[in-house]
N, C-alpha and C positions, 0 to 999 in steps of 0.2 A: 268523207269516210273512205278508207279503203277498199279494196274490194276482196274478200276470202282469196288465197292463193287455193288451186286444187292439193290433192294430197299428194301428187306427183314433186310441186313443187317447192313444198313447204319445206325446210331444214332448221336448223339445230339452232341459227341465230333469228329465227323468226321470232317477235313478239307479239304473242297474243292478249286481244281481253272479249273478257264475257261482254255477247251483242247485247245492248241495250232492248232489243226485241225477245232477248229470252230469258227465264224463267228458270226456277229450281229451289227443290223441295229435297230436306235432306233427312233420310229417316232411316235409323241404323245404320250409321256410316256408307249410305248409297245415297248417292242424288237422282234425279228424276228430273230430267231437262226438259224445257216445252220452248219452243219456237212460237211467239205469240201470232206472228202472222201465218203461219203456217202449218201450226200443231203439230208439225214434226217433233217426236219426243224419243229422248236415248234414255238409256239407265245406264248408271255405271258402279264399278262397286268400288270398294275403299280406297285403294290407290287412283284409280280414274277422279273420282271425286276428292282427291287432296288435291290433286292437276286443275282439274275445274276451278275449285278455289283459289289455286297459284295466278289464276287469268287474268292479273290486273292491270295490264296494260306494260309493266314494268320491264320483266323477266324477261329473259328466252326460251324456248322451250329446251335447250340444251343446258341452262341453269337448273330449270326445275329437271331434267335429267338427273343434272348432278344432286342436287339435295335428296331426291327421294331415291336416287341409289344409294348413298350415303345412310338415310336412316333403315333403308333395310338391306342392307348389304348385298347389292347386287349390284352385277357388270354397268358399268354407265352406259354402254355400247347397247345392251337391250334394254334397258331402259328408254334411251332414245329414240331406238326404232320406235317400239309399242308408243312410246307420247307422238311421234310423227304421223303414224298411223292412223293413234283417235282422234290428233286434231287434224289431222287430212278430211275424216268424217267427220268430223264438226264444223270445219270451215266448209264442207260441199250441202252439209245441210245451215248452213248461213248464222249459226248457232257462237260463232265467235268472230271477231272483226280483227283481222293482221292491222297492225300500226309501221 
């Protein structure tokens, strides 16, 4: 298994998926993430939680950029940032595994 890149490092052709050690509950379009070995827990709200369920290993994060600026009409370029940045803290809290 790989190891999380920091969020310094992480860009746009990175692919992420949800770690097998965590966890989430989805209630009113927010998820609720738990790090099984470490209770580390995020919330996030409706956009963050489509991104979380984009996690499957597949994608890029500059993919799901472009899809979810797409369906809500926004700059792909903030889009980007904001998903590099949650999953920068996603990957430092061990909560997703780069492939």
């Amino acid at each position: 298994m790989a190891v999380p890149k920091s969020e310094d490092t992480l860009d746009a052709e990175t692919v992420l998926r949800r770690s097998p050690q965590s966890t989430f509950q989805v209630v009113a379009d927010e998820a609720i993430l738990i790090h099984l070995g470490t209770g580390t827990y995020f919330s996030l709200n409706r956009v963050g939680t489509e991104f979380w369920q984009m996690l499957d290993g597949q994608g890029t994060i500059g993919g799901h950029a472009e899809t979810l600026a797409q369906k809500y009409s926004v700059d792909v370029s903030i889009v980007t940032a904001d998903l590099l940045e949650l999953a920068g803290k996603m990957a430092a809290d061990k909560l997703v595994d780069e492939l």
